[in-house]
C-alpha positions as CSV (number, residue, x, y, z in Angstrom):
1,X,74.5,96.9,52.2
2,X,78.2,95.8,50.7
3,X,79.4,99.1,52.2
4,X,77.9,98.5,55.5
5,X,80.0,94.6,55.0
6,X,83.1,96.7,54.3
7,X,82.9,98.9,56.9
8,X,82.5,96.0,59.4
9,X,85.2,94.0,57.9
10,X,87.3,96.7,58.0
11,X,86.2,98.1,61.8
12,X,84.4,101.0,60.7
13,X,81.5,101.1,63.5
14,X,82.2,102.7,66.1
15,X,79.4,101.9,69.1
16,X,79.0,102.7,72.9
17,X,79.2,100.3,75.6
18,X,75.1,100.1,75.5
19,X,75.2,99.5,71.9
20,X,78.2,97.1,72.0
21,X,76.7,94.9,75.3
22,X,73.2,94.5,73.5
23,X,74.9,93.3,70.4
24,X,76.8,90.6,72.4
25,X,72.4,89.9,73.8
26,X,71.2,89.8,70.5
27,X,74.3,86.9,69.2
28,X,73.2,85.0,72.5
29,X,69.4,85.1,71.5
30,X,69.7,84.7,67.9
31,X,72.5,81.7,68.5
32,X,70.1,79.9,70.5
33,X,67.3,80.2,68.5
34,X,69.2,78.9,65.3
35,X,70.6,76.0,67.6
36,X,66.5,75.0,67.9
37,X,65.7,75.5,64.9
38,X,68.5,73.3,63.8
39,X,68.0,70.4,66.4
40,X,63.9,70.7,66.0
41,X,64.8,70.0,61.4
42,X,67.7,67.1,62.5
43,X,65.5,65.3,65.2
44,X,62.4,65.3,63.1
45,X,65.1,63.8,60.3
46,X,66.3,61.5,62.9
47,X,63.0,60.0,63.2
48,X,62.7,59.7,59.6
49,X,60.5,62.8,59.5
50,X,57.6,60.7,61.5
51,X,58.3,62.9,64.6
52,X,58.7,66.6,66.0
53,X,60.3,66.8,68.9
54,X,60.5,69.9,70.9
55,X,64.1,70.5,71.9
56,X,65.9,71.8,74.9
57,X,64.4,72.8,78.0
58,X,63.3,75.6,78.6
59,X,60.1,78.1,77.9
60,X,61.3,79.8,74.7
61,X,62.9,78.2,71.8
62,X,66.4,78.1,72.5
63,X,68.7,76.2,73.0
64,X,71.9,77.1,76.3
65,X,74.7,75.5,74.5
66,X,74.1,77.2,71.1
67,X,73.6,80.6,73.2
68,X,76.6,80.2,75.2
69,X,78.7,79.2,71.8
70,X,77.7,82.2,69.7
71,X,78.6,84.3,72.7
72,X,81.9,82.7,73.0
73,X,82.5,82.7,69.6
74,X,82.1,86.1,68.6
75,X,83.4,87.6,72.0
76,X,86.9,85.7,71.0
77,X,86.7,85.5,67.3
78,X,85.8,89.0,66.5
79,X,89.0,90.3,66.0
80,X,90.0,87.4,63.0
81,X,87.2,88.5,61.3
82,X,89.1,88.9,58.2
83,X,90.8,85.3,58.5
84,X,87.5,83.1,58.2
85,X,89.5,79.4,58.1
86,X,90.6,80.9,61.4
87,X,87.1,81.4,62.8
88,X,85.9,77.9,61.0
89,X,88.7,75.9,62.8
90,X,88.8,78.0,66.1
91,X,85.0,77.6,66.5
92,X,84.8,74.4,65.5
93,X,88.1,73.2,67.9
94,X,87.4,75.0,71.3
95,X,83.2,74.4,71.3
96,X,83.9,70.6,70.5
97,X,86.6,70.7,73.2
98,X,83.9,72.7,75.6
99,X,81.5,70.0,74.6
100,X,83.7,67.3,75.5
101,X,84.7,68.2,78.4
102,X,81.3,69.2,80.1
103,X,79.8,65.6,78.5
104,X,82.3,63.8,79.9
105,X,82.2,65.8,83.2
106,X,78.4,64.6,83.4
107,X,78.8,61.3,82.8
108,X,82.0,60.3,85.3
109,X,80.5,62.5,87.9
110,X,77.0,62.7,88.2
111,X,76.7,58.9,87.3
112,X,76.3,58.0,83.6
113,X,74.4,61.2,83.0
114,X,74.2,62.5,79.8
115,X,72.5,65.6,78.2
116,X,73.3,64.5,74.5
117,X,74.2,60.9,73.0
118,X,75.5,61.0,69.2
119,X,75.8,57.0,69.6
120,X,71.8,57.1,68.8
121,X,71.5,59.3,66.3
122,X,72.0,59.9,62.3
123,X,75.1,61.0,60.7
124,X,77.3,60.3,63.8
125,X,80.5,59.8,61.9
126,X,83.6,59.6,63.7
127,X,82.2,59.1,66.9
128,X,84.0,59.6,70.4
129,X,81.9,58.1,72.6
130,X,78.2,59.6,72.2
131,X,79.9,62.9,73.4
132,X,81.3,64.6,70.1
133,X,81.2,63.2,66.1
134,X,82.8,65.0,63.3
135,X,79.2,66.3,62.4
136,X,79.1,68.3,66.1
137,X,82.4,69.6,65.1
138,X,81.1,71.1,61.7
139,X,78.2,72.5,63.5
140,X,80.5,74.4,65.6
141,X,82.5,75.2,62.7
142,X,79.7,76.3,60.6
143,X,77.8,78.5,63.6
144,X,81.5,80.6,63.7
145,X,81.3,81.5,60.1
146,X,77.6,81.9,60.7
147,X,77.7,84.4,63.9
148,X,81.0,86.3,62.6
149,X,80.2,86.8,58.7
150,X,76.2,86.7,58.9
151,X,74.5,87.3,62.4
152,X,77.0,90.1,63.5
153,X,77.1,92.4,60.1
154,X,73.8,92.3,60.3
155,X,73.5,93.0,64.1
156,X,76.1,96.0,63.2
157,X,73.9,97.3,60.3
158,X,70.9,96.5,62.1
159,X,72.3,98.9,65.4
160,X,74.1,101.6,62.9
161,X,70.3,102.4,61.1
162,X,68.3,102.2,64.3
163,X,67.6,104.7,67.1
164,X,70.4,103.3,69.5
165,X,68.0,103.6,72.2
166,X,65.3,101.1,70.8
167,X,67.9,98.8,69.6
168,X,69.6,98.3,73.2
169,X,66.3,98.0,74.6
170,X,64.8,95.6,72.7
171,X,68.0,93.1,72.7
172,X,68.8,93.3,76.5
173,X,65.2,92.8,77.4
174,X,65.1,89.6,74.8
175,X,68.3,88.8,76.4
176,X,67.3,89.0,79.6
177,X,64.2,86.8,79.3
178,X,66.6,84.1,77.5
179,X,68.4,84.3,80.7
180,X,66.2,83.8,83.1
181,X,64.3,81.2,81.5
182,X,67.9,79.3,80.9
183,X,68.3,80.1,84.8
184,X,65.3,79.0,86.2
185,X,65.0,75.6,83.9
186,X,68.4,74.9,84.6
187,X,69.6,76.2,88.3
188,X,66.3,77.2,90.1
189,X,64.1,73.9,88.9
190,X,67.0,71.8,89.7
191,X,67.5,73.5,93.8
192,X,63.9,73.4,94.3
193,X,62.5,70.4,92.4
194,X,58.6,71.3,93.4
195,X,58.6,74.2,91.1
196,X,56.8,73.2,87.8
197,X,59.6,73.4,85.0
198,X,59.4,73.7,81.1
199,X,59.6,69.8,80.5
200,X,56.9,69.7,83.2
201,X,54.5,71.7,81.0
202,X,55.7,69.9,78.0
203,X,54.3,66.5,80.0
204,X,51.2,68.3,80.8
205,X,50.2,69.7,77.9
206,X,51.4,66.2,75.9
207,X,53.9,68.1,73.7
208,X,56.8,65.4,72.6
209,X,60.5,67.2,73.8
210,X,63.7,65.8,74.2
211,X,66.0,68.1,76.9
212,X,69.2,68.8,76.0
């Protein structure tokens, strides 16, 4: 296991395209899925553990920002691998400014909407208007080290000891489902409001959500 570290510290995997695209997949899943599983364990805190809250909106638990981050992140911060203050500050920089950007975007041009608010929750130190705090910051920070020293060794190791074959399979087909779901919650639901969408079966079946 510390040899397999090294060797992907150091560069030593060689993959295929295959391999190397359902690696990039698998960070989008499993970034996702740790950004619900994070929001699910603050929001139940939030409401002073009286509450669970199912987050995001879609079918399967993740969450499109945390997907989309882990992507960026280890598409761009691959390479710095070795220099992790580098992939802390980079991380947590860029997504905040991403994050900035697209909240303000929302809320000057589609009329005061808003997908996240930090002005009503916990811990929302350093607060820019509801849109970033210095605790989103960290969380961007924290998800580089996270997805660079953590998810992708073991994503490398994982890929290195399986049949390739089985690997790429299973993590384009998981990433392919993420995907669409993210795609038809988000794009399709939105263009065609009479299709029934995630938060619509959450009403139905009386689960408590908030949507990203």
């Amino acid at each position: 296991m510390i040899e397999d570290y090294k060797d992907y510290l150091r560069g030593n995997f060689a993959f295929k395209g295959s391999t190397r695209f359902a690696i990039g997949m698998a960070v989008w899943v499993i970034g996702g899925v740790i950004g619900f599983i994070y929001e699910v364990i603050f929001y139940l805190a939030n409401s002073g553990f009286k509450t669970f809250f199912w987050r995001g909106g879609t079918f399967g638990p993740w969450i499109e920002v945390y997907c989309i981050a882990a992507w960026l992140i280890y598409l761009c911060l691959y390479k710095l691998r070795r220099q992790p203050w580098f992939v802390f500050l980079l991380s947590a920089v860029v997504c905040s400014l991403i994050q900035l950007i697209v909240g303000l975007g929302l809320y000057y041009f589609f009329d005061g909407a808003r997908a996240w608010n930090y002005n009503l929750e916990i811990l929302n130190f350093w607060n820019f208007g509801g849109f970033i705090c210095l605790r989103s910051v960290l969380e961007f920070g924290i998800l580089g080290l996270l997805v660079i020293y953590v998810i992708a060794p073991l994503l490398y190791r994982m890929a290195d000891r399986m049949n390739r074959g089985s690997f790429v399979a299973l993590w384009v087909i998981l990433g392919l489902i993420c995907i669409a779901d993210i795609a038809y919650n988000d794009v399709v639901c939105v263009l065609l409001p009479g299709l029934a969408s995630a938060t619509d079966i959450y009403k139905m079946i009386g689960l408590r959500y908030m949507q990203y």
